[in-house]
LUMFIMAR-198071 format. One record per residue (C-alpha): residue number from 1; chain; z, x, y; residue in one letter. Coordinates in nm, 2 decimals. Example, Ala and Ser with C-alpha at 12.3 -4.5 7.8 and 13.67 -1.06 7.14 Angstrom:
BEGIN
selum: 1 fike: A up: 0.78 east: 1.23 north: -0.45 guse: A
selum: 2 fike: A up: 0.71 east: 1.37 north: -0.11 guse: S
% end
This chain:
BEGIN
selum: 1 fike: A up: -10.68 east: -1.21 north: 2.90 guse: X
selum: 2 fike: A up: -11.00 east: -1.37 north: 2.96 guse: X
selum: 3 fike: A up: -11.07 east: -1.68 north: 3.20 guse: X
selum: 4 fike: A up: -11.19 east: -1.94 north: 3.07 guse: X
selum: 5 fike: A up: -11.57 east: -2.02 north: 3.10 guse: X
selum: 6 fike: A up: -11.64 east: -2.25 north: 3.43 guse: X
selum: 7 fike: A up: -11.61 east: -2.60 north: 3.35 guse: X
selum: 8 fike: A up: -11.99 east: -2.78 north: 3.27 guse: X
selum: 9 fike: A up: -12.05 east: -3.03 north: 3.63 guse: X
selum: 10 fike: A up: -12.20 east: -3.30 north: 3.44 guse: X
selum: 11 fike: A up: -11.98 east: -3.52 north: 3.25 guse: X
selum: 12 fike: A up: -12.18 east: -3.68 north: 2.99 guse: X
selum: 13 fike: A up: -12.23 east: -4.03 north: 2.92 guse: X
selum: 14 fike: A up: -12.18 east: -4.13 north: 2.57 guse: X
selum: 15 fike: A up: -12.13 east: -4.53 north: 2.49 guse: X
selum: 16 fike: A up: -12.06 east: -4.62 north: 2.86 guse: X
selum: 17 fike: A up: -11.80 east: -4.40 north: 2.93 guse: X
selum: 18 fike: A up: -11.79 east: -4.03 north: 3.14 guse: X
selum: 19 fike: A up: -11.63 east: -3.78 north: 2.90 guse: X
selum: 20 fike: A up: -11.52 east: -3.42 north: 3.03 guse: X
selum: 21 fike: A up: -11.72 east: -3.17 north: 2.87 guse: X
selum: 22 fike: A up: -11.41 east: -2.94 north: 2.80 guse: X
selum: 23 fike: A up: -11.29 east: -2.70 north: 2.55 guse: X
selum: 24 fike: A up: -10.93 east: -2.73 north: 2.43 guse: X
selum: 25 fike: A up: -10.83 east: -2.45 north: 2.74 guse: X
selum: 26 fike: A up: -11.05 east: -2.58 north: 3.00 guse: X
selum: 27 fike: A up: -10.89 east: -2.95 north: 2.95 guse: X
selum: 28 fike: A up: -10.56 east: -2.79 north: 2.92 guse: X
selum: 29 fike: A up: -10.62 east: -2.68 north: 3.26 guse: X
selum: 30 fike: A up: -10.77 east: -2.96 north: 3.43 guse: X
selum: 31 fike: A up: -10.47 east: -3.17 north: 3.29 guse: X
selum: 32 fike: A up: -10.21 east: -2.94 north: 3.45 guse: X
selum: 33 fike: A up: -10.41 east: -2.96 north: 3.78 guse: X
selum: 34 fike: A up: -10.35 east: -3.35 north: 3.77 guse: X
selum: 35 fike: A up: -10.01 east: -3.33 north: 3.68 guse: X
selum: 36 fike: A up: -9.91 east: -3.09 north: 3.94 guse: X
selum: 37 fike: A up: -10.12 east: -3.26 north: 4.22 guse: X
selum: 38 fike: A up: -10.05 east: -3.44 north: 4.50 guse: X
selum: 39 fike: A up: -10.05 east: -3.86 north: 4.43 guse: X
selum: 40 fike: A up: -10.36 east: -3.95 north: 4.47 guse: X
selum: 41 fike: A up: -10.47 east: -4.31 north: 4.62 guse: X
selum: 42 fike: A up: -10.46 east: -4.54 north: 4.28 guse: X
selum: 43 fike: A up: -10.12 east: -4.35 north: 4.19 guse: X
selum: 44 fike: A up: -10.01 east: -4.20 north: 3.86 guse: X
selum: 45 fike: A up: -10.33 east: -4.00 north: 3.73 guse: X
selum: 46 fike: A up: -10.49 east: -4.11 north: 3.34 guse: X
selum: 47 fike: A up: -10.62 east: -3.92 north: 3.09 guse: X
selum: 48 fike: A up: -10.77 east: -4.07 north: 2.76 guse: X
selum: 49 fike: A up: -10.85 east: -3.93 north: 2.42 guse: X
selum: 50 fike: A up: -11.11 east: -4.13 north: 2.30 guse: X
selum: 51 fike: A up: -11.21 east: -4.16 north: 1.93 guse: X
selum: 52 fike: A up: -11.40 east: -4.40 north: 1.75 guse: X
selum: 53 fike: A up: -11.13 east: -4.71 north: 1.70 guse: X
selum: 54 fike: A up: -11.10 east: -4.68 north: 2.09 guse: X
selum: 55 fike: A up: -11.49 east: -4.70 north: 2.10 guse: X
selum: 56 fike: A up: -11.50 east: -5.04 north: 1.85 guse: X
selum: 57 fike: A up: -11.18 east: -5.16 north: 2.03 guse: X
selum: 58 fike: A up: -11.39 east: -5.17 north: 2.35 guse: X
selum: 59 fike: A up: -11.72 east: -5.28 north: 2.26 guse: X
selum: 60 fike: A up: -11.90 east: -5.52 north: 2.02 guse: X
selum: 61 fike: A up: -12.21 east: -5.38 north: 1.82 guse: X
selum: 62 fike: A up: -12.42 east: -5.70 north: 1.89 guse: X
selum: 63 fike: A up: -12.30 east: -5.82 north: 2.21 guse: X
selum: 64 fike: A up: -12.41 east: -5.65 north: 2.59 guse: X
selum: 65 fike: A up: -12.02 east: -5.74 north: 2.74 guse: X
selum: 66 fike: A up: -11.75 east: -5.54 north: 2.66 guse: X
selum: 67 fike: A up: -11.52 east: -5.68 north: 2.35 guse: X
selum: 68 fike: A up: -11.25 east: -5.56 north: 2.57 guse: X
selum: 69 fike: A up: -11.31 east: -5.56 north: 2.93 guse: X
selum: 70 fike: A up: -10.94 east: -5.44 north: 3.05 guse: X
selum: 71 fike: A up: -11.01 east: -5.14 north: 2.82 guse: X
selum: 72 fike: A up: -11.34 east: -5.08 north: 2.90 guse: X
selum: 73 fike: A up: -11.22 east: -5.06 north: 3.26 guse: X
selum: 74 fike: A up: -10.93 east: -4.83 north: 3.24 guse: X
selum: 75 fike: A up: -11.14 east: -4.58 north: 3.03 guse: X
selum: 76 fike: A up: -11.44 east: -4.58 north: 3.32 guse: X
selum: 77 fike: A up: -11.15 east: -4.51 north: 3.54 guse: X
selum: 78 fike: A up: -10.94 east: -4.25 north: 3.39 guse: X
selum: 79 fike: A up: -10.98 east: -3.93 north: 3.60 guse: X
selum: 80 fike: A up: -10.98 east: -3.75 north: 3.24 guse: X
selum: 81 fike: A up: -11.20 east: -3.85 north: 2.96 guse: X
selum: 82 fike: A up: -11.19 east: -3.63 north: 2.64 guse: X
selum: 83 fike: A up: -11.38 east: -3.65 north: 2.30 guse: X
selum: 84 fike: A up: -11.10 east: -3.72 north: 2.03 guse: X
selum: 85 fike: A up: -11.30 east: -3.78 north: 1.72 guse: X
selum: 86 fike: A up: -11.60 east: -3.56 north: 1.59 guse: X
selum: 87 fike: A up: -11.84 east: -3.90 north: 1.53 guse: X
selum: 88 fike: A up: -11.86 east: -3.90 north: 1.90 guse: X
selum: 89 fike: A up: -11.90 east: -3.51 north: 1.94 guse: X
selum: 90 fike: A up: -12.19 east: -3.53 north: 1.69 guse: X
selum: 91 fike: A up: -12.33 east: -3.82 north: 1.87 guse: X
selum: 92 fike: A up: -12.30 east: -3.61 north: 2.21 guse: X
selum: 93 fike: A up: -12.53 east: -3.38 north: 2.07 guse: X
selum: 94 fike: A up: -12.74 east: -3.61 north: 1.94 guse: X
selum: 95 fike: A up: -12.80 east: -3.75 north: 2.29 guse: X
selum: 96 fike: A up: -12.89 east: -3.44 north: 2.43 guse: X
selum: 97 fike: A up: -12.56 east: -3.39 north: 2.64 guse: X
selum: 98 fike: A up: -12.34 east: -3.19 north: 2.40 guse: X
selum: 99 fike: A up: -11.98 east: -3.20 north: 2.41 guse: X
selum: 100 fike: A up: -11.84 east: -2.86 north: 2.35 guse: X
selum: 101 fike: A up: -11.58 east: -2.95 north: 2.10 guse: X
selum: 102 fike: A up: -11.31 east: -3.21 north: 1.97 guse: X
selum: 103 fike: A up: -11.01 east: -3.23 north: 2.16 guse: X
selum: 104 fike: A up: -10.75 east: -3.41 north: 1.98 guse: X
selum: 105 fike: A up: -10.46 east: -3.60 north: 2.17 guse: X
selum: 106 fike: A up: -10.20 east: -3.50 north: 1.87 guse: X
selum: 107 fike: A up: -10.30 east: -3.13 north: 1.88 guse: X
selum: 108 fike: A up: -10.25 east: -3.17 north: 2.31 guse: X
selum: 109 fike: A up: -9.89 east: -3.21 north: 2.27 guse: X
selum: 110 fike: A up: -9.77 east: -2.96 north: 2.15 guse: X
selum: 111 fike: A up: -9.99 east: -2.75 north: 2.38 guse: X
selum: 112 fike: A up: -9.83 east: -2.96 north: 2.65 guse: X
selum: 113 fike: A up: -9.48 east: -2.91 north: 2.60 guse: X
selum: 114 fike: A up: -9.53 east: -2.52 north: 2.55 guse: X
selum: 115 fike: A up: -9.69 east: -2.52 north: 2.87 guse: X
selum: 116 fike: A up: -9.48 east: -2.77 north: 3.06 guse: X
selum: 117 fike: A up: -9.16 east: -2.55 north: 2.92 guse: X
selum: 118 fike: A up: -9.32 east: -2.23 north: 3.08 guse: X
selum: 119 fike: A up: -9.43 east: -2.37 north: 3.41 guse: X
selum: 120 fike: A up: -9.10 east: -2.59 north: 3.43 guse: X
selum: 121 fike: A up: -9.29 east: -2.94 north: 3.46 guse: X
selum: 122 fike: A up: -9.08 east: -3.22 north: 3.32 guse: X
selum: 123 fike: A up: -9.21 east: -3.44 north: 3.05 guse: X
selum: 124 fike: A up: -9.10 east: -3.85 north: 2.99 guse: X
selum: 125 fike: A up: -9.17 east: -3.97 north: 2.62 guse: X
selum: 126 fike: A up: -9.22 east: -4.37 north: 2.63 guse: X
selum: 127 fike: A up: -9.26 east: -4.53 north: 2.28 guse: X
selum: 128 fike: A up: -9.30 east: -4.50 north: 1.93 guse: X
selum: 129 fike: A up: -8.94 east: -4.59 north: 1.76 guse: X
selum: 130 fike: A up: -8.62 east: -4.46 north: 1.91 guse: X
selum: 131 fike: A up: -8.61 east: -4.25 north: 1.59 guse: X
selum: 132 fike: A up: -8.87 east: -4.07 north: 1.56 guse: X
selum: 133 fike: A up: -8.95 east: -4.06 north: 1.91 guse: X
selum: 134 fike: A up: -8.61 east: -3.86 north: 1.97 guse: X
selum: 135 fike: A up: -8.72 east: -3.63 north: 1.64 guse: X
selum: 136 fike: A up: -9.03 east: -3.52 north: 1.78 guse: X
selum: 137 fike: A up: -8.78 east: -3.47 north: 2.16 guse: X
selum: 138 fike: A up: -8.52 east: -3.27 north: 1.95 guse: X
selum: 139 fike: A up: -8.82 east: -3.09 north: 1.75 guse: X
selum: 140 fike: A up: -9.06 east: -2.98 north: 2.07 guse: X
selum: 141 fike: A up: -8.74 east: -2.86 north: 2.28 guse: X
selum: 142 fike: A up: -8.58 east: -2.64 north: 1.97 guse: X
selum: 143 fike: A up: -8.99 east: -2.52 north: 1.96 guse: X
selum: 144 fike: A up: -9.02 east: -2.45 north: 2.32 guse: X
selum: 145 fike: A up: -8.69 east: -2.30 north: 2.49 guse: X
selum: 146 fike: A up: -8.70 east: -2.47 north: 2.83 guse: X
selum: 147 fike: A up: -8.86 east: -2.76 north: 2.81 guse: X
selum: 148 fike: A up: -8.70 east: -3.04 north: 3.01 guse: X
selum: 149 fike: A up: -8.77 east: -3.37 north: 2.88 guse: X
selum: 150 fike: A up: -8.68 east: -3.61 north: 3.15 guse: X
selum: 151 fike: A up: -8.64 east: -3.91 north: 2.95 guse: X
selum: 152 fike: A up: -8.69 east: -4.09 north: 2.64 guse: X
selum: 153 fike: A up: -8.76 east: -4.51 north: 2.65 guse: X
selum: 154 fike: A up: -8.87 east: -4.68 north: 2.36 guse: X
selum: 155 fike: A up: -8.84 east: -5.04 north: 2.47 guse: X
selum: 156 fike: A up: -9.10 east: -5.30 north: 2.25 guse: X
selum: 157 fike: A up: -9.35 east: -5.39 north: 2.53 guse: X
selum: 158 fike: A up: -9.60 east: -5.68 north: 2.48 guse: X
selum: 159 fike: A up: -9.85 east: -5.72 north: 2.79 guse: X
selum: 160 fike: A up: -9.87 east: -6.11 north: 2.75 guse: X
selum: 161 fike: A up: -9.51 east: -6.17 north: 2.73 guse: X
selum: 162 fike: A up: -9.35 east: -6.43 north: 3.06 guse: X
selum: 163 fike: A up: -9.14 east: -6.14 north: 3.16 guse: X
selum: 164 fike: A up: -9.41 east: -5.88 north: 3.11 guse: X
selum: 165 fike: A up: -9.37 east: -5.79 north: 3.46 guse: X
selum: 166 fike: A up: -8.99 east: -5.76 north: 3.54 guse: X
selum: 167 fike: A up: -8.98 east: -5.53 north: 3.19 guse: X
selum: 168 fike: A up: -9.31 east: -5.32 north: 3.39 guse: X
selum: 169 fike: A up: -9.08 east: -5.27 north: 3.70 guse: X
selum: 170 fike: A up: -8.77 east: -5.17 north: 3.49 guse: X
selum: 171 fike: A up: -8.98 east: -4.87 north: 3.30 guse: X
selum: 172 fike: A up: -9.18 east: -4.77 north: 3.63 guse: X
selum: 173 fike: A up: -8.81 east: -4.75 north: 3.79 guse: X
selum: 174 fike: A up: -8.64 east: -4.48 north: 3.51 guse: X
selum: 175 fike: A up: -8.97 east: -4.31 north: 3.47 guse: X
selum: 176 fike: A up: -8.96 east: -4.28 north: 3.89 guse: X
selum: 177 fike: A up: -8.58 east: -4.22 north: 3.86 guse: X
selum: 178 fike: A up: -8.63 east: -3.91 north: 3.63 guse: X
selum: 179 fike: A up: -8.85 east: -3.68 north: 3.80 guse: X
selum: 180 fike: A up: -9.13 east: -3.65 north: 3.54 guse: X
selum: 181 fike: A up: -9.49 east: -3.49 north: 3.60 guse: X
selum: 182 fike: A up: -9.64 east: -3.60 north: 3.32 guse: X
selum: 183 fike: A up: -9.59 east: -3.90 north: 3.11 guse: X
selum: 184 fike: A up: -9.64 east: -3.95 north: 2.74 guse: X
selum: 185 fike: A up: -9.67 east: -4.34 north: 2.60 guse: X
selum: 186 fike: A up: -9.66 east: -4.37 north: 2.22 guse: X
selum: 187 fike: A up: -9.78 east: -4.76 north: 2.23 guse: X
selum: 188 fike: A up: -10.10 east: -4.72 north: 2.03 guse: X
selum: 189 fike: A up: -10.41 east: -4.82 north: 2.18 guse: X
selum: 190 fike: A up: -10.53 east: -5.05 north: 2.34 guse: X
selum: 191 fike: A up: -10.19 east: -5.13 north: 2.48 guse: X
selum: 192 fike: A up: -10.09 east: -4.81 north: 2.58 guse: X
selum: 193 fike: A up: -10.39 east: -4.72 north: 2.78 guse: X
selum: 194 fike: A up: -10.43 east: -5.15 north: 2.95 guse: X
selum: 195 fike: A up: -10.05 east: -5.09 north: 3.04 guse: X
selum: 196 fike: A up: -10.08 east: -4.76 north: 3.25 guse: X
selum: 197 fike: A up: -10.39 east: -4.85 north: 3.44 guse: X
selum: 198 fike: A up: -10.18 east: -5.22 north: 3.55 guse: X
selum: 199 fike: A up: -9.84 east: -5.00 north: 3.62 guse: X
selum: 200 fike: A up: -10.03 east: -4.66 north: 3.76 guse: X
selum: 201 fike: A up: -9.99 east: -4.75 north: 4.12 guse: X
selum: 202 fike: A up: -9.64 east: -4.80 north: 4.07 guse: X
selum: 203 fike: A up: -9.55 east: -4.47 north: 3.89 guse: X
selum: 204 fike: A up: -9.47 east: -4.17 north: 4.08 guse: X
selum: 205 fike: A up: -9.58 east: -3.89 north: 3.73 guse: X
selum: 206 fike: A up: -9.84 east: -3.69 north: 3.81 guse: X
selum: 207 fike: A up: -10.10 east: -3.80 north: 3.50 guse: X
selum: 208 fike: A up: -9.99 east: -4.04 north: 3.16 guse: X
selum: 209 fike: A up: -10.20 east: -4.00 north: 2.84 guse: X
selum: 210 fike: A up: -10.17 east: -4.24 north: 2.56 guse: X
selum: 211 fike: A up: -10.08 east: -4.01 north: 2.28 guse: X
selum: 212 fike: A up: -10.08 east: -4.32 north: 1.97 guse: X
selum: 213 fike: A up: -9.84 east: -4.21 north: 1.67 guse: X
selum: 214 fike: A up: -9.88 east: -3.87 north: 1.76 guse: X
selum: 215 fike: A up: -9.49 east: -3.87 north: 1.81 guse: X
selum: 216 fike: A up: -9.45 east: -3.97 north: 1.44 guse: X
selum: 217 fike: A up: -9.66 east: -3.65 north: 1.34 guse: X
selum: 218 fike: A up: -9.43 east: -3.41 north: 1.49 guse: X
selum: 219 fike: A up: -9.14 east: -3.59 north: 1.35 guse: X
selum: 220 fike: A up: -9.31 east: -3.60 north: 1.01 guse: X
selum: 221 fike: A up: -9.30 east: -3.95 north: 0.92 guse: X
selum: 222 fike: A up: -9.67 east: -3.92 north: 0.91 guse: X
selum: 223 fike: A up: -9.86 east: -3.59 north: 0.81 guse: X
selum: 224 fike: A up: -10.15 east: -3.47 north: 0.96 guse: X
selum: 225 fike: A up: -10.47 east: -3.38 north: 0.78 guse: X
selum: 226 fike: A up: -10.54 east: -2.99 north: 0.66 guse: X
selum: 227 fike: A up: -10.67 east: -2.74 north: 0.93 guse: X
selum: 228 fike: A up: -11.05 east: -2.81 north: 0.79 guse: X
selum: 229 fike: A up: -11.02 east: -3.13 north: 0.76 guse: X
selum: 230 fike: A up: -10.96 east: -3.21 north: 1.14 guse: X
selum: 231 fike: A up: -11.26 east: -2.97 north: 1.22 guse: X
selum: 232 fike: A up: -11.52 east: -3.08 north: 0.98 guse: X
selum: 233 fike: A up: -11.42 east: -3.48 north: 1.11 guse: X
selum: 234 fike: A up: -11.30 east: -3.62 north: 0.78 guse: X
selum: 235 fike: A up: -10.96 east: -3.60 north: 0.87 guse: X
selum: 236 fike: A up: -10.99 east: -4.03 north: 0.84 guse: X
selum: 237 fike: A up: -11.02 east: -3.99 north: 0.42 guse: X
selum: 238 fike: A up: -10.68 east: -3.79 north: 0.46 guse: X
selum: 239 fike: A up: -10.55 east: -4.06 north: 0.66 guse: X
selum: 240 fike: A up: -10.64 east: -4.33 north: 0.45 guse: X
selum: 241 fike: A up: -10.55 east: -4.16 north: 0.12 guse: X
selum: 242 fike: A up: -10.20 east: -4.19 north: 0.28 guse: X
selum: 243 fike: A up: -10.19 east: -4.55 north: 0.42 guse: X
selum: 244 fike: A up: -10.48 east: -4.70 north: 0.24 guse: X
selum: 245 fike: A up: -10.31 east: -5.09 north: 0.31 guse: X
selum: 246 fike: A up: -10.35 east: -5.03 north: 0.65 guse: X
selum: 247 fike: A up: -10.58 east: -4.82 north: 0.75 guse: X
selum: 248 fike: A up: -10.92 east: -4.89 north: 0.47 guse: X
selum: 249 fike: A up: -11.06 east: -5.17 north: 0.71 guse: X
selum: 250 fike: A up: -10.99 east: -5.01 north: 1.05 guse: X
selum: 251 fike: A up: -11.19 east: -4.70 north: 0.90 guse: X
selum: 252 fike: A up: -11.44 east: -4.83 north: 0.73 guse: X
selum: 253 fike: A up: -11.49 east: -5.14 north: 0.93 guse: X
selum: 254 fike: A up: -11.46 east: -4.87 north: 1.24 guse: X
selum: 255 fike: A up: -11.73 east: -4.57 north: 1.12 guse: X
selum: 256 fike: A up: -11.98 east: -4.92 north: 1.05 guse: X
selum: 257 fike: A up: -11.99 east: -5.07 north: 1.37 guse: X
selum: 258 fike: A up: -11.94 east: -4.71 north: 1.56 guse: X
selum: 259 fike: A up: -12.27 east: -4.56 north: 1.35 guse: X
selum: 260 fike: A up: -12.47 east: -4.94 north: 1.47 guse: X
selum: 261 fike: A up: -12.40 east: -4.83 north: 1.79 guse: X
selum: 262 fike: A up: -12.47 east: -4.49 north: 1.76 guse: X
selum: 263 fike: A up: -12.83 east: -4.57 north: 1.58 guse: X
selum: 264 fike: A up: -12.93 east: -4.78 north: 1.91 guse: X
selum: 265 fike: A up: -12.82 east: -4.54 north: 2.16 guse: X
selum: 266 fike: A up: -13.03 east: -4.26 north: 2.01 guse: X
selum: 267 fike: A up: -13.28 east: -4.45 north: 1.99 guse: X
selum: 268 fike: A up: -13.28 east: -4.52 north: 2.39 guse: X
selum: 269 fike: A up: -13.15 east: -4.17 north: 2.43 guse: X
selum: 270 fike: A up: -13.13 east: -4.04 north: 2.82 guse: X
selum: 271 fike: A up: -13.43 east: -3.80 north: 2.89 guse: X
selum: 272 fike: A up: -13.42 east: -3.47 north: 3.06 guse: X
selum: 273 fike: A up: -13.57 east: -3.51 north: 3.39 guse: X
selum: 274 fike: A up: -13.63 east: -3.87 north: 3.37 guse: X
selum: 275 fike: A up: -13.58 east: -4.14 north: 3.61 guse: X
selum: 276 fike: A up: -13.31 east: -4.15 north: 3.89 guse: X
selum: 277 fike: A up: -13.15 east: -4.35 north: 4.08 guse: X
selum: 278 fike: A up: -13.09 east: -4.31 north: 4.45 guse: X
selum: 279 fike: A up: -12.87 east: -4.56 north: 4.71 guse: X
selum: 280 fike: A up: -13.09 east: -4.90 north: 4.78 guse: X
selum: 281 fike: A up: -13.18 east: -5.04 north: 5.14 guse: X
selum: 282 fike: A up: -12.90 east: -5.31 north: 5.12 guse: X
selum: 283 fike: A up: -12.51 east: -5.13 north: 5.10 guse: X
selum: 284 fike: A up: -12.41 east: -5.10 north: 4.75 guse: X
selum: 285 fike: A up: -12.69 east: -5.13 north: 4.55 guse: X
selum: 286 fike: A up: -12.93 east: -4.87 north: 4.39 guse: X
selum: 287 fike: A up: -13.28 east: -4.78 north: 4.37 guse: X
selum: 288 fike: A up: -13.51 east: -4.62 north: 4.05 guse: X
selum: 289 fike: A up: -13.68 east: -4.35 north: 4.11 guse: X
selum: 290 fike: A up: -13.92 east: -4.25 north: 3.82 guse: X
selum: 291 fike: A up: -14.06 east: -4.41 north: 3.52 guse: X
selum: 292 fike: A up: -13.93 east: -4.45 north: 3.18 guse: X
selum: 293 fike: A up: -13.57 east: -4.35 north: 3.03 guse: X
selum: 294 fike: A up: -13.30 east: -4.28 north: 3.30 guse: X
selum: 295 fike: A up: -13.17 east: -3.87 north: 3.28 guse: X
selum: 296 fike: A up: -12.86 east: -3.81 north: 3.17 guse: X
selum: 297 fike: A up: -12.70 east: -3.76 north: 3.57 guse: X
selum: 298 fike: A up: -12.86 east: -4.11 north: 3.65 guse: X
selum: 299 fike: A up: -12.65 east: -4.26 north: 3.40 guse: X
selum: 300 fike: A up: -12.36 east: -4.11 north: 3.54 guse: X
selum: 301 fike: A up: -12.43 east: -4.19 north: 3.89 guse: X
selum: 302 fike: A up: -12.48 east: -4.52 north: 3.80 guse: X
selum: 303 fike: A up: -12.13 east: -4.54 north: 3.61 guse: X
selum: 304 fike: A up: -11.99 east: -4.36 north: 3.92 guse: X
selum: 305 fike: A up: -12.15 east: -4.65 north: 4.20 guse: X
selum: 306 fike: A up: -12.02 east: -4.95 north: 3.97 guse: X
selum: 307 fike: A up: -11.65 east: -4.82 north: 3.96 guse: X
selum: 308 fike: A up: -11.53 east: -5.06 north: 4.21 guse: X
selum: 309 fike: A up: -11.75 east: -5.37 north: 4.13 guse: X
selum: 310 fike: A up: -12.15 east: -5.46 north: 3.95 guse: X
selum: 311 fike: A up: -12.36 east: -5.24 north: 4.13 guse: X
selum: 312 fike: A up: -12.75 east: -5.42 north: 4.16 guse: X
selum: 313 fike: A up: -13.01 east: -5.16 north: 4.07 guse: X
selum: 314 fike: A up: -13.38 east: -5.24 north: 4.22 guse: X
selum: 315 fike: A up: -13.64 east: -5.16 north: 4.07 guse: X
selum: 316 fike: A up: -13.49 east: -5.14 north: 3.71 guse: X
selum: 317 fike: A up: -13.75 east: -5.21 north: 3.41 guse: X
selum: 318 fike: A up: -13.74 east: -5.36 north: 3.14 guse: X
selum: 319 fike: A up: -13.73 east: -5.04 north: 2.93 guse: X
selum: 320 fike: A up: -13.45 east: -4.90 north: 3.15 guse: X
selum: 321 fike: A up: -13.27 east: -5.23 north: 3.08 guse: X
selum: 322 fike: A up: -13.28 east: -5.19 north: 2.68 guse: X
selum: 323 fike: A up: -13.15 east: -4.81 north: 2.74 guse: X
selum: 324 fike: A up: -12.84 east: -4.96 north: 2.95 guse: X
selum: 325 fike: A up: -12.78 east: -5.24 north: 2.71 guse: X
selum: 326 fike: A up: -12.77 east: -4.94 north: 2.42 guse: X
selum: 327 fike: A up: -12.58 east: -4.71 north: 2.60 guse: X
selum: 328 fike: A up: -12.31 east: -5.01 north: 2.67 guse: X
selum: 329 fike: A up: -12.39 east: -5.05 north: 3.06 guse: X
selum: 330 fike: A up: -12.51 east: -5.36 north: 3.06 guse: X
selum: 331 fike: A up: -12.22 east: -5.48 north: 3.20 guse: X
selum: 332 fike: A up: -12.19 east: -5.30 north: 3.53 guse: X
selum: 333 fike: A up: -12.51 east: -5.43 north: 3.65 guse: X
selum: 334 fike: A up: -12.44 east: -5.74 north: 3.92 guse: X
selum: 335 fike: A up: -12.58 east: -6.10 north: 3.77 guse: X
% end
C-alpha cells in the first residue's frame, strides 16, 4: 500500500485561523499521533472542523473584533485545524494557499472508530441525547468488531450556568476515570469547542473534537446528503430541504456574511514573496520586513507570535493594516 504524500509545512491562513493542509489520510494520521501522544503542557489535545457557521459564529462581517472572542481563541489554539466545508476550500484557493480537500468531521468518525477498533485506542462519546447517542455507540461497535467505547455521558451542559464548574469537574472525572484517548463531544458549536479549551487542562484523553450532530447521522435521525452532494459543497440545500424551520436563516444568513468576508479577503489577498515579519528590538514584538501585502508564512508567523497575548508589529503600514483587518487579524495586534 502506498504512503501517504508528506504533509504540506505551511498551514494556511484563511479568515484568521491556521488550517492543516491535509487530505482525509494525512489528517487521519496526524490525529492518531495526538491521540496516542504523550500529554502535552496545555493538557487534553483539540482538533476542530471548521465550516462556514463556525466562521460567522466567530466573526462579524463589519466589525475588526471577533463576534466571539472565546471561540476565536480556542480555534487559534487547536493543535488541529481542518477545512470542514467546501466555501472555505474554494476560498483557500482563491487566496493562493490551496487546501487540498474537504475534510468533514461526520465522515471522521466513522474513520475513527475503525481505526481506534484496530489499534485498540478507546473512544468516550459526550453529548447529543442519551438516545441516539447510544444508537450511533451500539451502531459503530456492531460496525467495527473491537472497538471499546469507554463511556457514554450525555449530561445538558450550559457554560453560564452557577454550577457550571462543579458539573466541569464531574465530566473531566468519568472521562479521566475511563481510560479514553480520544474524546468525542456532540454539543454543537460553539459550546462544544469553548467548553474543551476551559476543561482541556484538566482531561487526561489524548485529543477531543467537537463532532456537532454527527452522532444523530449515524443513528439516523438525521440523513446525510448524497455522495455528490457533499463533494460538489451543496450538501446545505439537502440539509435545508430537510429542516427548512431551522436551518433557512442559519444557511442563508450564514453563505451572506461568509461570501462579505470572503470578497474582502481576496481583495487584500497574501502575496507570494511579499513582506515578512521578523522578531522586533523589544521582547515580544515584531518587525516588517518588505513593502506591500504580507506572504502567506508572515501571516502565519504572526498568528503563531500572538498565541499567548497582542503581539505589537513595528513598522506595519497602513496597507498591511487593511490586509490584517480583511484577513480577521486585527485583533491580535497590541492597542
Amino acid at each position: 500500500m502506498p504512503s501517504n504524500p508528506p504533509v504540506p509545512e505551511l498551514r494556511p491562513v484563511v479568515l484568521g485561523m491556521r488550517f492543516d493542509a491535509l487530505t482525509v489520510p494525512q489528517a487521519m494520521d496526524r490525529f492518531f499521533e495526538l491521540a496516542t501522544a504523550p500529554r502535552g503542557p496545555r493538557g487534553c489535545r483539540v482538533a476542530a472542523t471548521v465550516n462556514v457557521d463556525f466562521v460567522v459564529n466567530t466573526y462579524c462581517a463589519t466589525k475588526s473584533t471577533p463576534r466571539n472572542p472565546s471561540l476565536a481563541n480556542v480555534l487559534r489554539r487547536a493543535e488541529l485545524v481542518i477545512a470542514d466545508g467546501m466555501p472555505l476550500v474554494w476560498l483557500s484557493r482563491l487566496l493562493g494557499t490551496p487546501l487540498p480537500e474537504r475534510v468533514t468531521g461526520a465522515d471522521m468518525v466513522p474513520l475513527i472508530a475503525e481505526r481506534a477498533a484496530k489499534e485498540h485506542v478507546k473512544l468516550y462519546f459526550l453529548g447529543g441525547t442519551e438516545k441516539y447517542t447510544r444508537m450511533a455507540a451500539d451502531i459503530l461497535t456492531e460496525r467495527y468488531p473491537g472497538l471499546e467505547i469507554a463511556g457514554i455521558d450525555t449530561p445538558f451542559v450550559k457554560l453560564d450556568a452557577p454550577d457550571a464548574a462543579e458539573l466541569d469537574r464531574e465530566i473531566c472525572r468519568k472521562i479521566n476515570d475511563s481510560g479514553a484517548s480520544i474524546l468525542l463531544i456532540g454539543f454543537g458549536n460553539p459550546k462544544q469547542e469553548i467548553w474543551v479549551e476551559r476543561n482541556r487542562a484538566n482531561l487526561n484523553c489524548g485529543i477531543a473534537i467537537g463532532i456537532g450532530g454527527t452522532f444523530n447521522f449515524i443513528a439516523g435521525a438525521v440523513k446525510r446528503a448524497p455522495d455528490w452532494m457533499r463533494k460538489s459543497g451543496t450538501e446545505w440545500i439537502f440539509r435545508i430541504v430537510q429542516e427548512p424551520g431551522r436551518l433557512w436563516k442559519r444557511y442563508g444568513f450564514g453563505l451572506l456574511v461568509f461570501n462579505s468576508m470572503a470578497l474582502s479577503a481576496f481583495l487584500h489577498r497574501p502575496r507570494k514573496g511579499g513582506a515578512g515579519v521578523r522578531p522586533g528590538a523589544k521582547p515580544g514584538t515584531l518587525a516588517v520586513t518588505g513593502r506591500g501585502r504580507f506572504s502567506p508564512e508572515a501571516l502565519g508567523d504572526i498568528l503563531d507570535a500572538s498565541a499567548d497575548g497582542p503581539v505589537v508589529i513595528e513598522g506595519l503600514s497602513g496597507r498591511q493594516r487593511r490586509q490584517l483587518r480583511a484577513q480577521k487579524m486585527l485583533d491580535v495586534l497590541a492597542p
